[in-house]
C-alpha positions in Angstrom: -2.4 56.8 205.1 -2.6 53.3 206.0 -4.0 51.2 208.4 -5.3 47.7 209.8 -8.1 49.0 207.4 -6.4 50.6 204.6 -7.1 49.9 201.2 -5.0 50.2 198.6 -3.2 48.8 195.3 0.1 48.3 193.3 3.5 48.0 193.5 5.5 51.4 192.4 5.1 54.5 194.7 2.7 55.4 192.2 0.7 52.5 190.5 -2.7 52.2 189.4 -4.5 49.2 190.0 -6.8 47.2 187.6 -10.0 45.7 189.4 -9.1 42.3 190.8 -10.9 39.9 193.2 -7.7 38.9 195.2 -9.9 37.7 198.2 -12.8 35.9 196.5 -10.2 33.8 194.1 -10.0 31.2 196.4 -13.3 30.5 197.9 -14.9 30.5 194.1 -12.4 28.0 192.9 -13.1 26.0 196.0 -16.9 26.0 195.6 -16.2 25.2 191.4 -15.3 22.0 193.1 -11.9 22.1 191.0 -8.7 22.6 193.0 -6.0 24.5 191.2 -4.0 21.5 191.3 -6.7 19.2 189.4 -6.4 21.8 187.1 -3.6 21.7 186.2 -2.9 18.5 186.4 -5.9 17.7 183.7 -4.1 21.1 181.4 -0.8 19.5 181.5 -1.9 15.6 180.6 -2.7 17.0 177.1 0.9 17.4 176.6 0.6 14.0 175.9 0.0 14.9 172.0 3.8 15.4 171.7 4.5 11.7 171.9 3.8 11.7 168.4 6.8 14.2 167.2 9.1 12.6 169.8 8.8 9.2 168.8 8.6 11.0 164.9 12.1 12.2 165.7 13.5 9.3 167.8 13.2 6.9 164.6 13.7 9.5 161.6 17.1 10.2 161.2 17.4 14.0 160.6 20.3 16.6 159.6 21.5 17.8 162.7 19.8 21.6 162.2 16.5 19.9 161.5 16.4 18.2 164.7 17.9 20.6 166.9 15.0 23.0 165.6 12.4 20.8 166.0 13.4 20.5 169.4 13.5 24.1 169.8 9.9 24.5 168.5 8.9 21.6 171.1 10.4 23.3 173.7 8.7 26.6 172.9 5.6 24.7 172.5 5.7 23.6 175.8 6.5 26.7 177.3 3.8 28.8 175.9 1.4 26.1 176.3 2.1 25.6 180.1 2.3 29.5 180.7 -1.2 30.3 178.8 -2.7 27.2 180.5 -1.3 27.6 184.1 -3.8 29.9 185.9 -7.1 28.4 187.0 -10.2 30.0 185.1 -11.5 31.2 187.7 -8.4 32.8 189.1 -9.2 36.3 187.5 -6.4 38.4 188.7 -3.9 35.5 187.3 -6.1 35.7 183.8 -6.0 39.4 183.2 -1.9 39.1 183.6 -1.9 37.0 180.3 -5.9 37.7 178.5 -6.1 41.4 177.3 -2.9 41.7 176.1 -0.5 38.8 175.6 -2.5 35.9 175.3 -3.9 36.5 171.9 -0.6 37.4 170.7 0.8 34.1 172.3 -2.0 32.3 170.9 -1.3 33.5 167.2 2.3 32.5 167.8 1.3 29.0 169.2 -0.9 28.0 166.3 1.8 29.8 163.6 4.8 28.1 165.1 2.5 24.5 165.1 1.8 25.3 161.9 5.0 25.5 160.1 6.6 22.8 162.4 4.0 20.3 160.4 4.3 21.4 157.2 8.0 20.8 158.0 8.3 17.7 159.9 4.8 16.2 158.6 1.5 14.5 160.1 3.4 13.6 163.6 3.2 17.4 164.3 -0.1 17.8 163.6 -1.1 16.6 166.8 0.2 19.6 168.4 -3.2 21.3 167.2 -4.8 19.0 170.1 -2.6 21.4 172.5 -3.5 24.9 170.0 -6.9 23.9 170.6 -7.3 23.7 174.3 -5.4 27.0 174.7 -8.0 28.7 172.3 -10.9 27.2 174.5 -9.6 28.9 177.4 -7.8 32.2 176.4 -10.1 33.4 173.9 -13.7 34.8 173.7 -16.6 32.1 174.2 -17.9 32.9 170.8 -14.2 33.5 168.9 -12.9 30.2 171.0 -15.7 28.2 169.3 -15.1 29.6 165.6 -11.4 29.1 166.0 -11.7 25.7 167.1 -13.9 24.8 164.1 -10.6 26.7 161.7 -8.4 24.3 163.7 -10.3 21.6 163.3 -10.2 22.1 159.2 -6.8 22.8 159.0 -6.4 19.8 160.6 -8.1 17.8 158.5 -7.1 19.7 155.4 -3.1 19.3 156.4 -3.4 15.8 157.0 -5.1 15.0 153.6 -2.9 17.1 151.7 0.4 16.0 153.2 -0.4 12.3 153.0 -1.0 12.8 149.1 -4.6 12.7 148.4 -8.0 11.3 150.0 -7.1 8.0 149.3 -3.0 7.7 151.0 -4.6 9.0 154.3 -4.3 7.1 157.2 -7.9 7.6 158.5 -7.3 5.5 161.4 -4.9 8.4 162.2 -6.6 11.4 161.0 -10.3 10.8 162.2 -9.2 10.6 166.1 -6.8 13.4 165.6 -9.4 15.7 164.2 -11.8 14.3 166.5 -9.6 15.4 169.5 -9.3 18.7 168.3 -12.5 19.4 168.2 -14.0 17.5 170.9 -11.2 19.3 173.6 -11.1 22.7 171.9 -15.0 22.8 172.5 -14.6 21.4 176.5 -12.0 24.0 177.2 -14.4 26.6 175.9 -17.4 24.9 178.0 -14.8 25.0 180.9 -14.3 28.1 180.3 -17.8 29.1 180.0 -18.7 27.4 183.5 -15.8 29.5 185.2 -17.4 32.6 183.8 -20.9 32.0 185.7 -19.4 30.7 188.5 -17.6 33.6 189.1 -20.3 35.7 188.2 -22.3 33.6 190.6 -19.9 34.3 193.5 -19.7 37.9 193.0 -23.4 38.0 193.2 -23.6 35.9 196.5 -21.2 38.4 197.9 -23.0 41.3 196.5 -26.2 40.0 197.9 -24.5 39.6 201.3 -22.7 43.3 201.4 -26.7 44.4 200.5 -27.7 42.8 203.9 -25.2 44.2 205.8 -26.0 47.7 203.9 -29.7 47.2 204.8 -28.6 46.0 208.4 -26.9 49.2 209.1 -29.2 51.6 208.0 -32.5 49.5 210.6 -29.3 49.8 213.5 -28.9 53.5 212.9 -32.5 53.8 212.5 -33.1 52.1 215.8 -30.4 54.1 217.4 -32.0 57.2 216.5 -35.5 56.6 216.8 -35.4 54.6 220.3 -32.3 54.4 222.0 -31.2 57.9 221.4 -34.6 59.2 222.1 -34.9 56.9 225.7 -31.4 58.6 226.6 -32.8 62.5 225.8 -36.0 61.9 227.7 -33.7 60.1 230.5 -31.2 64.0 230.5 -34.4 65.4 231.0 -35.8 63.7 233.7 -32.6 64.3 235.3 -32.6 68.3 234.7 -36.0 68.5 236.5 -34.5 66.4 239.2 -31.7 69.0 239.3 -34.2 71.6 240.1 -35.7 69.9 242.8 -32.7 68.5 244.7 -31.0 70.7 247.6 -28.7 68.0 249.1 -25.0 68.8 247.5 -23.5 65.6 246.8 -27.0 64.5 245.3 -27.4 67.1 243.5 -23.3 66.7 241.7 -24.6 62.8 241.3 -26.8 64.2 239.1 -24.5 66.8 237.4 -22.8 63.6 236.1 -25.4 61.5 235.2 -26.1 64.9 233.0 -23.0 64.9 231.4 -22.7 60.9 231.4 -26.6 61.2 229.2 -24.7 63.7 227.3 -21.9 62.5 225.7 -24.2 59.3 225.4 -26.1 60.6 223.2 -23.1 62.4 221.4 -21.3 59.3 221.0 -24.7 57.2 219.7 -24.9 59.8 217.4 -21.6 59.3 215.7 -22.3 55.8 215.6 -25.2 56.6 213.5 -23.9 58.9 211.0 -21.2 56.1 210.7 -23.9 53.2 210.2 -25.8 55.7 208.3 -24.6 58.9 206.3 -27.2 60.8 207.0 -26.0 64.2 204.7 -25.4 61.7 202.1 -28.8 60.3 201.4 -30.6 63.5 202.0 -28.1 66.1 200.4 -25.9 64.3 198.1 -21.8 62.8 197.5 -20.8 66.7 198.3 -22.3 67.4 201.0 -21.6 64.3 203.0 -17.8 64.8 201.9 -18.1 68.3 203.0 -19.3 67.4 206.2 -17.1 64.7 206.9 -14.3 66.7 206.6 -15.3 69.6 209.0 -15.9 66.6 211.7 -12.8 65.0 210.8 -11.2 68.4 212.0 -13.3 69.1 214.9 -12.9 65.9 216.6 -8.8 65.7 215.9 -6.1 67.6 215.5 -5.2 67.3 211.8 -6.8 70.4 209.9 -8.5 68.6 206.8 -9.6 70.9 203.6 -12.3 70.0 201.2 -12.5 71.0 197.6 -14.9 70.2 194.8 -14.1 70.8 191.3 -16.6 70.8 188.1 -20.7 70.8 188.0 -22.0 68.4 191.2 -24.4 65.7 189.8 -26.0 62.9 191.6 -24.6 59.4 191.4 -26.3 55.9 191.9 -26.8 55.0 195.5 -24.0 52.1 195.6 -21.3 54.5 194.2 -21.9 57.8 196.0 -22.1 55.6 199.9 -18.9 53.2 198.2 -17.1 56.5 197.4 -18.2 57.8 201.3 -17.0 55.1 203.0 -13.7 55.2 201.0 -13.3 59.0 202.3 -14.5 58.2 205.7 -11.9 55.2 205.8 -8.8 57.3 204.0 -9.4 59.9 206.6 -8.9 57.6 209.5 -5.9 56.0 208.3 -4.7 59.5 208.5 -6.1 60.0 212.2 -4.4 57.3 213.2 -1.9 56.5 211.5 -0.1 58.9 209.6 0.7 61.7 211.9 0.0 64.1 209.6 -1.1 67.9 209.8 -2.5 68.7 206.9 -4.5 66.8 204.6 -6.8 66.8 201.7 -10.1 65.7 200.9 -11.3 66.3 196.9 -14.1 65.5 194.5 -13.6 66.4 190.7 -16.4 65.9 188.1 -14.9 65.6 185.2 -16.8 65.0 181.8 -16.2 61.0 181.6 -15.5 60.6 185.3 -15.3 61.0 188.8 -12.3 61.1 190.9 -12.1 61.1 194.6 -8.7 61.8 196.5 -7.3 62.3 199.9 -3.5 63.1 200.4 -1.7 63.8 203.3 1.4 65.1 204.4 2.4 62.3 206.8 5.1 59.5 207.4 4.0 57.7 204.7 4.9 53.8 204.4 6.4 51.5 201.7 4.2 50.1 199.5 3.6 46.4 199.1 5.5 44.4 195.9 2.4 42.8 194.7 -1.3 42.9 195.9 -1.1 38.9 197.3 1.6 40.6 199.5 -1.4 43.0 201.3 -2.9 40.3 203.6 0.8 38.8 204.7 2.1 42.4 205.2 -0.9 43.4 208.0 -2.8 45.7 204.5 -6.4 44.2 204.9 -7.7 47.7 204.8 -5.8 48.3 201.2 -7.9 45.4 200.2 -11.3 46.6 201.7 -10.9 50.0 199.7 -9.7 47.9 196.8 -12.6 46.0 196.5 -15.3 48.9 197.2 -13.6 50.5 193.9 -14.4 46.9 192.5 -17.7 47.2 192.9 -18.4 50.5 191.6 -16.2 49.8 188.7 -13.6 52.5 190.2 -9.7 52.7 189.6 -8.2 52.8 193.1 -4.5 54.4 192.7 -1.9 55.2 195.5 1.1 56.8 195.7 3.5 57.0 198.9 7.1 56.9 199.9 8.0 56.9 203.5 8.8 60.5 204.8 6.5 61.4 202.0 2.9 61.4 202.4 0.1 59.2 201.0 -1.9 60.4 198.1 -5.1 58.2 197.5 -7.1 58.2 194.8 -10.5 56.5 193.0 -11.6 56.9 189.6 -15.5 56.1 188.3 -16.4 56.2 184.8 -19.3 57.6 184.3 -22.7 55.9 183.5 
């Protein structure tokens, strides 16, 4: 069921897909004015805070276990640091690969594993906290970053006094800029972090302003369609029927048969051009109805018999969510059309008790779905990523499962307000 303007999802045959901005990623870290490569390159020059271990290990002579698992725990340092602090903040498809469920976890491990490699190898690896610190600025909650930065920050200070013997056998010229660093990145990471959060809420309201204007600038085109242009082309068919009745010359008179027929299917087609710029059934009779009635066009103007069914108690939905879940129909039906070469399909609406689901399967050629959702745009999918992010917006899950020979089965789910 797919198309130059298919929309889709995830890998599998049958994946659900979580909500993902694949194609504003790149245009909000652009306008943050903070390349993915400055990035990085500013996460990965804290690294610096392992000089002090290495240079603790180059001149301390240790058994050879000790060493090789202080190396170990560097290495693993590293590696978790780097892969927690990799994505861009803004890049918030990369983030929800690592935030919701492994990043915390990885976190923990991070700070525990920093943690036992100082009380075992002493105040060199304390400066690893300047590393534990930044990751907790960017992985965690604003409010949670800022409380566990303050913990670091103690336990920083708190280690160092107590492993160098007492208050007075610190080395304050150490300590002060250590703990200083802690705090003072942990709490610009967060700010960072912070910034990337309104600017890409900032973005996605800059593009849900501009989808408004094109909304509002369909719905004057349709209305302008209908009110004028389709009304100058009725008057014009009827001008030519009394001409008709007035005309005795044959060849003038079959002229005019097909300017008749030529004002006809004018009109015709300006009015499917309006009930595409404007869903008529569904402003005036509701989700249903406009399903409904798509459906029973779908069939009459192709030959690919199309059933609609509804299931559970019909409500009204907000505005954005009943014409996003319209379009979504309208645009799964025409990948059939065209590109499935199927016979059959299926158009439903459930109303369930915490949701809505919308589907549309077919029994056509299918296709092979792509690995990854960055694969869409290479692959020719920019319609799989136009229904992808109308589910987005509405807060929908978009699901879709095909195999080639197989059929397409298409699928949105909305929560319920």
């Amino acid at each position: 069921m797919e198309t130059e303007s298919e929309q889709a999802v995830n890998h599998q045959n049958h994946s659900g897909i979580p909500g993902s901005e694949i194609r504003g990623v790149p245009e909000a870290i652009a306008s943050s004015g903070i390349s993915l490569r400055l990035w990085r390159l500013y996460a990965q020059a804290w690294l610096v805070c392992l000089l002090f271990p290495i240079l603790f290990l180059a001149q301390t002579p240790l058994a050879p276990v000790r060493l090789i698992v202080a190396i170990a725990g560097l290495v693993a340092f590293v590696v978790t640091y780097t892969w927690l602090m990799w994505p861009h903040p803004l890049n918030n498809s990369a983030h929800t690969r690592t935030v919701p469920r492994t990043s915390p976890i990885l976190f923990v491990a991070l700070m525990a594993q920093v943690l036992l490699l100082s009380l075992a190898y002493g105040n060199a690896f304390l400066w690893l906290f300047v590393g534990v610190s930044a990751v907790a600025g960017v992985v965690l909650p604003a409010r949670m970053a800022f409380v566990i930065v303050m913990g670091l920050t103690l336990i920083t200070l708190g280690l160092g006094v107590g492993m160098s013997g007492g208050l007075a056998q610190t080395d304050w010229l150490h300590l002060v800029p250590l703990v200083l660093l802690v705090r003072g990145l942990g709490l610009d990471m967060t700010g960072v972090t912070r910034l990337a959060d309104a600017l890409r809420e900032l973005h996605g309201a800059r593009g849900e302003l501009a989808r408004r204007a094109v909304t509002e600038e369909r719905l004057r085109l349709a209305r302008e369609l209908h009110d004028d242009t389709i009304q100058a082309v009725i008057a014009l068919k009827q001008r030519v029927q009394i001409a008709q009745k007035s005309v005795k010359d044959q060849g003038a008179l079959r002229i005019l048969n097909e300017l008749e027929n030529l004002a006809e299917r004018t009109v015709e087609n300006l009015r499917r051009m309006t009930r595409a710029l404007r869903p008529i059934y569904l402003e005036d009779l509701g989700l249903v109805t406009a399903l409904e009635m798509l459906a029973r066009e779908t069939n009459e103007n192709n030959s690919l018999n199309v059933t609609f069914q509804k299931s559970g108690e019909e409500q009204r939905l907000p505005r954005e969510v009943e014409l996003a879940l319209y379009r979504i129909a309208q645009e799964a039906l025409s990948n059939v059309v065209r590109h499935a070469n199927a016979k059959q399909a299926f158009l439903f609406i459930h109303f369930e008790d915490h949701e809505i689901k919308l589907e549309v399967r077919d029994d056509g050629v299918g296709f092979e779905m792509p690995k990854s959702p960055t694969d869409f745009a290479p692959s020719g999918h920019f319609g799989l990523l136009g229904i992808r992010e109308r589910a987005d917006l509405i807060g929908g899950r978009l699901e879709v499962q095909s195999e080639a020979g197989q059929g397409t089965q298409l699928s949105v789910r909305v929560k319920k307000s």
